[in-house]
C-alpha positions in Angstrom: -1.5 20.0 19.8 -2.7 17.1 17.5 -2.1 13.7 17.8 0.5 13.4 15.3 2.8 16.1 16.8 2.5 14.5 20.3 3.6 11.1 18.8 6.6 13.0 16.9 8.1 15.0 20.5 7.1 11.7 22.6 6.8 8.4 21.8 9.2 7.6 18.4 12.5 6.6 19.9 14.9 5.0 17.5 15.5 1.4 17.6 18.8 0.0 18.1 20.2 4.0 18.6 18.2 4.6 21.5 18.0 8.0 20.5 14.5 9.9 20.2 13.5 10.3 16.9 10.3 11.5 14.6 9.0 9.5 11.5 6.1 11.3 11.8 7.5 14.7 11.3 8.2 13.5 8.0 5.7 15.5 5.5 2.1 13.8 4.7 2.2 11.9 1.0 1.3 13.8 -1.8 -1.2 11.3 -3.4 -0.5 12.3 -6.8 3.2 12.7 -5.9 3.1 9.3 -4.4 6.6 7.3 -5.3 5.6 4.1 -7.6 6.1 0.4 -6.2 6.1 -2.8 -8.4 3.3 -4.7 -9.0 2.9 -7.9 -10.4 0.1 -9.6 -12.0 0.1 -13.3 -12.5 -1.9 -16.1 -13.4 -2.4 -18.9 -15.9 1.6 -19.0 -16.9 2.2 -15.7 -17.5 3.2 -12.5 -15.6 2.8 -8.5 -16.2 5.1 -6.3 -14.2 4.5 -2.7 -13.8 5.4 0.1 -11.6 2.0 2.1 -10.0 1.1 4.5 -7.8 -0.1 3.3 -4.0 -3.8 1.8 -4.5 -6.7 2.9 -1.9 -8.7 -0.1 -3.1 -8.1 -3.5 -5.8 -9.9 -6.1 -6.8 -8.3 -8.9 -7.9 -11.0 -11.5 -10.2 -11.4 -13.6 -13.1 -13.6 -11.9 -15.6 -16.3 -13.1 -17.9 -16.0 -12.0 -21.7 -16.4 -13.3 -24.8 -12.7 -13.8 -25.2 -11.9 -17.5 -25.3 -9.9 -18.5 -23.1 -9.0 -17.9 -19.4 -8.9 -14.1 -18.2 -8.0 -12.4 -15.3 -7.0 -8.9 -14.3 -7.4 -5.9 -11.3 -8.6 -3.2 -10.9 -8.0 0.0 -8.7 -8.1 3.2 -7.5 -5.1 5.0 -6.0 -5.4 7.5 -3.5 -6.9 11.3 -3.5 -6.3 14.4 -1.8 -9.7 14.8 -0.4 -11.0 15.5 -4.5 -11.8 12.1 -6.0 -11.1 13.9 -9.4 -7.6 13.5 -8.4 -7.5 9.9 -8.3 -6.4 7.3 -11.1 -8.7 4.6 -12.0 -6.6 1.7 -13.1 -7.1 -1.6 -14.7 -5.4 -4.7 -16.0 -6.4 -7.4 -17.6 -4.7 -10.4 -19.4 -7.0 -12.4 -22.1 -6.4 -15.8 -24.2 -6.7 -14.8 -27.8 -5.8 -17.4 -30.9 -5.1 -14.5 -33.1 -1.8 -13.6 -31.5 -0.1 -16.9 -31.9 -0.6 -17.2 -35.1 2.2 -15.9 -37.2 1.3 -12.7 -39.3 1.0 -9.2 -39.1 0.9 -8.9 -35.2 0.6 -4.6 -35.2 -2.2 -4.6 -37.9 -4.0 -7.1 -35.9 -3.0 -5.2 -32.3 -4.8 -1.7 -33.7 -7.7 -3.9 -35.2 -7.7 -4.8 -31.5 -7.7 -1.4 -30.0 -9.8 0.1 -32.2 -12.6 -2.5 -32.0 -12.1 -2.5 -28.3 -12.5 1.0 -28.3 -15.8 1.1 -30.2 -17.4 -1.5 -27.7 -17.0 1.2 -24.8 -20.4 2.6 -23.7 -21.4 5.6 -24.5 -21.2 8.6 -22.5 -22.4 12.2 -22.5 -19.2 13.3 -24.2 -18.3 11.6 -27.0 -15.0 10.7 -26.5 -11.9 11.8 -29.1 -8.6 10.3 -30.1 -5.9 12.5 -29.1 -2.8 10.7 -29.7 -2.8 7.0 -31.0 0.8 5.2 -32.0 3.1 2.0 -31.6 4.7 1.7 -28.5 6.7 -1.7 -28.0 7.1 -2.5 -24.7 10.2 -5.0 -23.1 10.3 -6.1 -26.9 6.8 -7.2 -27.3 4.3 -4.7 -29.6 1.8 -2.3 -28.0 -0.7 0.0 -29.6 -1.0 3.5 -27.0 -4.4 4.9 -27.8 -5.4 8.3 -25.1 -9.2 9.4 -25.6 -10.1 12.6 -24.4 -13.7 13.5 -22.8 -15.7 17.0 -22.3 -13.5 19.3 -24.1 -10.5 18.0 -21.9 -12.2 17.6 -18.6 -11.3 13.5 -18.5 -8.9 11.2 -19.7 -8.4 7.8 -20.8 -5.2 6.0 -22.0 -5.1 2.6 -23.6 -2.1 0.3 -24.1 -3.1 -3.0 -25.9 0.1 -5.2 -25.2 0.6 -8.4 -27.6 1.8 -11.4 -25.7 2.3 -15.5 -26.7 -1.3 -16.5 -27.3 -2.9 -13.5 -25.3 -3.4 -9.8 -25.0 -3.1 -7.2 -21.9 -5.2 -4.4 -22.1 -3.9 -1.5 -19.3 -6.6 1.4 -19.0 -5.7 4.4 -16.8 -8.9 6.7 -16.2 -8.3 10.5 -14.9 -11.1 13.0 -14.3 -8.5 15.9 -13.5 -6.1 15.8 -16.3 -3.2 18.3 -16.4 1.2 18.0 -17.3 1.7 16.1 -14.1 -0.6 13.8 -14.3 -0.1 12.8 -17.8 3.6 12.4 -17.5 2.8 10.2 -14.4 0.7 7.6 -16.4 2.8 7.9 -19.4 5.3 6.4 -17.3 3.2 4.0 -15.6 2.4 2.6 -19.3 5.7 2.3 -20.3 7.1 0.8 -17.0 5.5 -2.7 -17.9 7.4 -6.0 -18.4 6.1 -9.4 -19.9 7.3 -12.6 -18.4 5.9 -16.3 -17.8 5.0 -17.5 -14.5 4.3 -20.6 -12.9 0.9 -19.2 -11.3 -2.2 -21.1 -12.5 -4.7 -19.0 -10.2 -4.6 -15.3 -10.8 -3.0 -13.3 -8.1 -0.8 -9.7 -7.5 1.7 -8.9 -5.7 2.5 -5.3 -4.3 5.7 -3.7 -2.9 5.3 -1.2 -0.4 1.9 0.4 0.5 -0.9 -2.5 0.2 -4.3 -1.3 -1.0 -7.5 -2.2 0.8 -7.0 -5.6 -0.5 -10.4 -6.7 -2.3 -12.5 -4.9 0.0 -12.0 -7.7 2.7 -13.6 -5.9 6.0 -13.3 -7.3 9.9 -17.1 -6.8 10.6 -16.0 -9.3 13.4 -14.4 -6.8 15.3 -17.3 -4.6 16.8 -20.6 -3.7 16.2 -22.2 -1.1 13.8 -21.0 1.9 15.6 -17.6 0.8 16.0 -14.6 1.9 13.4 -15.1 -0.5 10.4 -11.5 -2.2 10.2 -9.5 -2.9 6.8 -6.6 -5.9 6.2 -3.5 -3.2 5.1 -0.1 -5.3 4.3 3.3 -3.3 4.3 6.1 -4.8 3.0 10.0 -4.2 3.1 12.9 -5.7 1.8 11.4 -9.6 1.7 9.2 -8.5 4.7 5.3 -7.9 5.3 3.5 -7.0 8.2 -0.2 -7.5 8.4 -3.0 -6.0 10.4 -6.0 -4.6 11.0 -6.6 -1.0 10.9 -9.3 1.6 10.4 -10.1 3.1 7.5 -7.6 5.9 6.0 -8.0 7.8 3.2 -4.0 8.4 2.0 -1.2 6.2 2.5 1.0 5.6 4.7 4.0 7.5 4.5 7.4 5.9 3.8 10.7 7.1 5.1 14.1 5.4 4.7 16.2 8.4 5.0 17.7 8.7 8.6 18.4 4.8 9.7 18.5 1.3 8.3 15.1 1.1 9.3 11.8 2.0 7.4 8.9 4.4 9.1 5.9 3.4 7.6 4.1 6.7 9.6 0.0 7.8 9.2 -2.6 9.6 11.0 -5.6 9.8 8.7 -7.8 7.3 10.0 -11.5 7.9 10.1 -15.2 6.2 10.6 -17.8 6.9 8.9 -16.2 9.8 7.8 -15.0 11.0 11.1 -11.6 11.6 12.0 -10.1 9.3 14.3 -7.1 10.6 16.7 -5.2 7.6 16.5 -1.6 8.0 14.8 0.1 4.9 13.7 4.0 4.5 13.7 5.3 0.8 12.3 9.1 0.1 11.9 10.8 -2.3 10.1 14.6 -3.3 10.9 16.2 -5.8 9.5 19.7 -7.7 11.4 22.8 -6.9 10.2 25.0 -9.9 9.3 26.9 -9.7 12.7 23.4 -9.8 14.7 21.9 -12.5 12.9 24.6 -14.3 14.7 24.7 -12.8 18.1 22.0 -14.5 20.3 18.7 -16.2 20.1 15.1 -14.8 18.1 14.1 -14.0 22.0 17.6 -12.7 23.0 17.9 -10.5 20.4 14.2 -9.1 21.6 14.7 -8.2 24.9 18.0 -6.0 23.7 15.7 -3.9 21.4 12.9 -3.4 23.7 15.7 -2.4 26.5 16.7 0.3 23.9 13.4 1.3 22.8 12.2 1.8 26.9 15.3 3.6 27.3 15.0 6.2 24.6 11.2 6.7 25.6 12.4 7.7 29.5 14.7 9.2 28.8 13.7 11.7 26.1 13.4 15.3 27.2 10.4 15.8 25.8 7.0 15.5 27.7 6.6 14.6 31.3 5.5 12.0 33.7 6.5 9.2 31.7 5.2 5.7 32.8 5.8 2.2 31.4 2.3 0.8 32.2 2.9 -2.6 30.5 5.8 -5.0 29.7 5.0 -8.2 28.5 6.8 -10.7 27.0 4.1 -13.0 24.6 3.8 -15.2 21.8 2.4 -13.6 18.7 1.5 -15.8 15.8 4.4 -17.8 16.7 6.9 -15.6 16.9 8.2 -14.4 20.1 6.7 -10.7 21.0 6.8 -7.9 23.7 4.2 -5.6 24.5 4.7 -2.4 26.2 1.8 1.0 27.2 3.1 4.0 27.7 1.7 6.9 29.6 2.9 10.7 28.6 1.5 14.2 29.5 2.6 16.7 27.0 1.1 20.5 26.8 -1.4 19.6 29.5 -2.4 16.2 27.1 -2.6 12.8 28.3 -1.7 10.0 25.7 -1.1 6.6 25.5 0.9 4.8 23.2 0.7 1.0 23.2 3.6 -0.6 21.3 4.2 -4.4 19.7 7.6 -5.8 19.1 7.5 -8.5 16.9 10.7 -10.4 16.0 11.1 -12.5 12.7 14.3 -14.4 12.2 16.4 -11.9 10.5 14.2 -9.2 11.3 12.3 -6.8 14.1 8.8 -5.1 12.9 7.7 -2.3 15.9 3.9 -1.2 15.5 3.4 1.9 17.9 -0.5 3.4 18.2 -1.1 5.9 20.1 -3.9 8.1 21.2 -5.8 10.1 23.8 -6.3 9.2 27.4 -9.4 9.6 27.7 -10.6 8.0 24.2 -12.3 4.9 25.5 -12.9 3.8 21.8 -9.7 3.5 20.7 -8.7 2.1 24.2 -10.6 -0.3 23.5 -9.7 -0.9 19.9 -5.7 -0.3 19.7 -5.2 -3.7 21.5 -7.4 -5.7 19.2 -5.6 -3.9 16.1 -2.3 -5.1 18.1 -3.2 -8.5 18.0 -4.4 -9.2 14.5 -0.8 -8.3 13.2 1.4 -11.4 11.3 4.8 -10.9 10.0 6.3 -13.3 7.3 8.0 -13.1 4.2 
């Protein structure tokens, strides 16, 4: 029985319902069918929006070019199903150019643009060939589209060159396994994007939903060599985020919204060095209703939802010996917290599932971890990944 099963018939009682529930019986992301979330890139007054796929890994950075002004821009990767060739290389960037504020023929000048652009790219093994190339406003401003395809058809690269007030955007969407899906996908990525201004002076983006390894920040503090390298992942809901520490997966976390007010964020594809850890991660968000933001203090409020949450875990008919090992009330980060380890033996299995409540003001994040008995590595680990997590807005 894996891990991921023994979390869905065990541990997953509903919050506020009391009643036993699975977020993890929910089916595994598709990373090419991945639902998109807005992003936003900012920086030095303006602002692109754009919807995108969930990101493995970004880099956020200010670029040197021979452009002349300030620049900035990302780039990304989004997840894979095991074949890299599945992924989608992504990158934005946003560069001061003269020649757009100056008033005259902004298209000709935006395909000089692309075209020159395009000619600077260094050569390959394939050169590449122009298979589509046309005008493409976008939220009213002009865009030049420009898709180049590589080895016969085995790669592909899309352009969109977007004109903005004294500066140019230049999105660039690299695929190595192109096919119908896949091309419909980015063509609506490209033609998702909105042009703003923004008060940002440093560059900086903004995800909803799944967070991406975010610029390949690592907690090397947390062990030695041989322990589980550790990544910063971010998950936000509805004007809510929820950061910790956890190993490194290779797909994203699933989202579910379907059965309660609340939102599973569920995943159990965590590995080291290539190794498959047994750890299954569960984290809930729930925000108050109007009539509970009203009914009793941060730390009154707490107490009622671990009550319920203890509840449905005892009394769920599924597994056996059931034990709360731990309840503790705690600080964490400043905001008031419970911790709770469970002990369940399911189809001759021991596992332990060691919980967080976390309360905001309006709001109640649940992390849940749970794993093996008798893995001493993650034993050790799951509390340390329990303690690095912050909530805010």
């Amino acid at each position: 029985m894996s891990i991921r099963k023994i979390l869905a018939v065990t541990v997953c009682a509903l919050l506020l319902a009391a009643a036993t529930v699975s977020a993890q019986e929910k089916a595994e992301t598709t990373p090419g069918a991945a639902s998109l979330q807005a992003t936003t890139l900012e920086g030095f007054g303006a602002r692109l929006a754009i919807e995108l796929p969930p990101l493995e890994y970004c880099q956020l950075g200010r670029f040197s070019t021979k452009s002349e002004g300030n620049d900035f821009g990302f780039v990304g990767n989004t997840f894979s199903s095991g074949d890299a060739r599945d992924a989608l290389y992504i990158g934005i960037s946003c560069e001061e150019n003269a020649a757009f504020s100056k008033d005259g023929n902004t298209i000709n000048q935006l395909s000089d643009y692309a075209h020159n652009f395009i000619s600077t790219i260094p050569a390959s093994n394939s050169v590449p060939r122009i298979i589509r190339e046309y005008l493409l406003p976008q939220d009213k401003h002009p865009a030049w589209m420009i898709s180049l395809s590589y080895n016969g058809g085995a790669a592909r690269r899309d352009f969109l060159f977007i004109a903005d007030e004294g500066r140019i955007w230049r999105i660039s969407i690299l695929c190595h396994a192109p096919g119908t899906q896949q091309e419909r996908r980015i063509d609506t990525i490209l033609t998702s994007v909105k042009l703003s201004s923004a008060e940002a002076t440093e560059p900086r983006v903004h995800m909803d939903g799944i967070q991406p390894i975010e610029f390949t920040k690592r907690a090397a503090e947390n062990g030695d060599a041989s322990s589980p390298a550790l990544s910063t992942t971010t998950l936000r809901d509805r004007g809510s985020a929820l950061t910790m520490q956890l190993p490194t997966s290779g797909v994203p976390f699933s989202v579910d919204t379907s059965r309660t007010e609340s939102t599973f964020f569920t995943s159990n594809r965590f590995s080291h060095d290539d190794t498959p850890l047994a750890l299954s991660a569960v984290l809930i968000h729930t925000p108050d209703t109007d009539a509970e933001q009203t009914s009793g203090s941060m730390e009154e409020r707490l107490n009622e939802q671990t009550t319920l949450l203890t509840q449905g875990i005892l009394t769920s008919p599924q597994g056996s010996e059931k034990k709360i090992l731990r309840d503790d009330v705690q600080s964490q980060n400043g905001c008031p917290a419970q911790r709770l380890t469970v002990q369940a033996h399911y189809q001759g299995q021991n596992i332990i599932t060691e919980i967080l409540l976390i309360r905001g003001k309006t709001d109640t994040w649940i992390a849940e971890l749970t794993f093996y008995a008798e893995d001493t590595v993650l034993a050790e680990l799951v509390p340390v990944l329990l303690s690095s997590i912050k909530i805010g807005a």
